[in-house]
N, C-alpha and C positions, 0 to 999 in steps of 0.2 A: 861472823867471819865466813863460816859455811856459807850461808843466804847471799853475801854478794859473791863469792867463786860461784855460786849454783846459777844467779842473774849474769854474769861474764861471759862462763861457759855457754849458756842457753843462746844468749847474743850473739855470738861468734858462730855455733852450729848454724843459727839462721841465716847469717849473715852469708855464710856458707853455702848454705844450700841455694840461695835465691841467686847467687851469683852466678850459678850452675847453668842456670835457665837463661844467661843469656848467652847468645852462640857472636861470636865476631862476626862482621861482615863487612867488604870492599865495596867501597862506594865507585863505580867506574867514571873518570874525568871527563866530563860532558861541558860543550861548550855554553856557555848561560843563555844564548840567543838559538831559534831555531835552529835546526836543522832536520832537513828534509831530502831524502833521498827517494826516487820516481823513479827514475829511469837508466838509474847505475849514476849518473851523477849529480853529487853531491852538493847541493847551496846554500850556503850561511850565510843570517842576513842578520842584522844588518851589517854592511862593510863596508868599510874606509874608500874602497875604490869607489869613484864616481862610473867607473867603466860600466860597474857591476847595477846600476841603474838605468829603468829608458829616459829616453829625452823627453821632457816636457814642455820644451819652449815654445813649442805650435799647441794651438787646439784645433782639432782634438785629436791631439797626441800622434800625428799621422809624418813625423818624419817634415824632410825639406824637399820630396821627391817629388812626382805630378799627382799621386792624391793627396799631401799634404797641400800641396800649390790650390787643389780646387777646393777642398773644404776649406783653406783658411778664405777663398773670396767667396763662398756661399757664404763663411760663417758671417762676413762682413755687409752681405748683401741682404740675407732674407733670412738669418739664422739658419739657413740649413732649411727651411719651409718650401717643398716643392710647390704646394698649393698661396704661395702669396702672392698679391698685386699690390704695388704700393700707389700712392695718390699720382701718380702720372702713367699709372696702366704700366710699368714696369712688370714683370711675369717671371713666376717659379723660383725654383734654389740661386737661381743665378741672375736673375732679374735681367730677362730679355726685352727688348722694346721689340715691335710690329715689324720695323725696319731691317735688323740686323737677323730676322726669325726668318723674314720672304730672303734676303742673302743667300742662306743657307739650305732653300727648299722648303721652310716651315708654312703651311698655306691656312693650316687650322690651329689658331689660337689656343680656344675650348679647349681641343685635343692633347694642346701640348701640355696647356696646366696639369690636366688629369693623369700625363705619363710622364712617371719618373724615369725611366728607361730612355725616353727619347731627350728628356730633358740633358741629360750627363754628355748622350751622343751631338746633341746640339753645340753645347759648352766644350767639345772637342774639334768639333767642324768650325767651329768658330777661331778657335786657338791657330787650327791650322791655316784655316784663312787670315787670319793679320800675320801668322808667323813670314806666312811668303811675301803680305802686301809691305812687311817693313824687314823685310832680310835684310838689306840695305842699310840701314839704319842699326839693327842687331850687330851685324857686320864690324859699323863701323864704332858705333860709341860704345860698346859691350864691352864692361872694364875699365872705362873711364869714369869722371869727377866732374858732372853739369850740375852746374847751381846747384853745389852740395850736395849733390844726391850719387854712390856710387850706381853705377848703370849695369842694367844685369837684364838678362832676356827674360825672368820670367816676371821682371818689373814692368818692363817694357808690354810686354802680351794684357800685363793687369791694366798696363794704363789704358790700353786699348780697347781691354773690354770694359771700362769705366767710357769710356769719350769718342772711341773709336777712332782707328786706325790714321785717319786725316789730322787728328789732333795731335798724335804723337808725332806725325810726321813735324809739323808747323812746334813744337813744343824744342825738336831736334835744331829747326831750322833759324830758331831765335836764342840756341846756345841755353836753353832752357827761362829764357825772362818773361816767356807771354806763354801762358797753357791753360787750355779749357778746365771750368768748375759746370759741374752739373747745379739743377736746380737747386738741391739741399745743400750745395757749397763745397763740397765734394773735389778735391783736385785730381788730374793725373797724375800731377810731382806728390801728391800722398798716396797714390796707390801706387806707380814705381819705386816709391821709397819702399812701405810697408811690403809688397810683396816682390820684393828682390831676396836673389840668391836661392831661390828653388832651381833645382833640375828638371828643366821640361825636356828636355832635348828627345826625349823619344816621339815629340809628338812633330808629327812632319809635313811642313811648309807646303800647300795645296791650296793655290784660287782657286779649286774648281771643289773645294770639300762640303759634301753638300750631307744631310740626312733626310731619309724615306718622307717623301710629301703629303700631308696629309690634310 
């Protein structure tokens, strides 16, 4: 009888004592997903709102504004590669022909491949030249519904720089049922479709837009 009060007691003092050693502590209610604070404010991710995400409808990832407008037709044209020529002497990120290059003041071919710099200024002077040679045209079907395709200026500029600026005209002029395909099959009415609804507007209608001659 002794022997098990003496085994009880002993239990219970332990039990005691070990209990001692633990201290309480508050755990503070953290959300289970990041959170990171930079710069005073605060972003939790992930979240419900789509808001709280960028856009990725375009690649690469550049918005529907004039640099999204030209990287999605580099991306379409030369992957983005300043240095390519395709099988019909097509040149750079944007695949210039010889023709539309003297247009614009370009005198040295060589030169332009090797500059990315001039190339982007090229693909601007150019813009601005169809935007004036088909104001007209921008003017008048911007907004409307030709052969299925809603019509939008920076569809219009793409088609142009696909086929050039006398195509869209004659593509406007046929209510859209007769329009230029490039050698690889390539239409206008798929590059006004594809690159409609970008904002060009800041780039500004000039026949006379030319870049440094070289």
């Amino acid at each position: 009888m002794i022997k098990k009060w003496y085994f009880y007691t002993t239990l219970t003092v332990i039990i005691a004592f070990l209990s001692t050693g633990f201290k309480p502590f508050k755990l503070d209610a953290k959300p289970w997903f990041l959170t990171e604070n930079t710069d005073g404010t605060e972003y939790l991710l992930p979240s419900k709102e789509k808001k709280d995400y960028p856009v990725v409808d375009s690649i690469p990832f550049t918005g529907n504004h004039l640099i999204g407008f030209k990287e999605a037709i580099a991306l379409k044209e030369s992957q983005g590669k300043y240095r390519k020529v395709n099988t019909l002497g097509y040149m750079g990120k944007y695949q210039f022909g010889t023709q539309a290059l003297r247009a614009i003041g370009v005198r040295n071919n060589e030169a332009f491949l090797k500059n990315p710099a001039l190339q982007e200024k090229a693909f601007i002077a150019l813009l601005s030249k169809n935007k004036w040679i088909l104001r007209k045209e921008i003017e008048k079907y911007e907004g409307k519904l030709i052969s299925g395709i809603y019509i939008t200026e920076s569809g219009i500029l793409a088609a142009a720089h696909l086929g050039g600026a006398g195509s869209v005209k004659n593509f406007f002029k046929h209510n859209g049922q007769k329009y230029f395909r490039d050698a690889y099959g390539t239409s206008i009415r798929s590059y006004m479709k594809a690159f409609g609804g970008y904002n060009v507007s800041s780039v500004e209608a000039d026949n006379d837009a030319t870049v440094h001659s070289m």
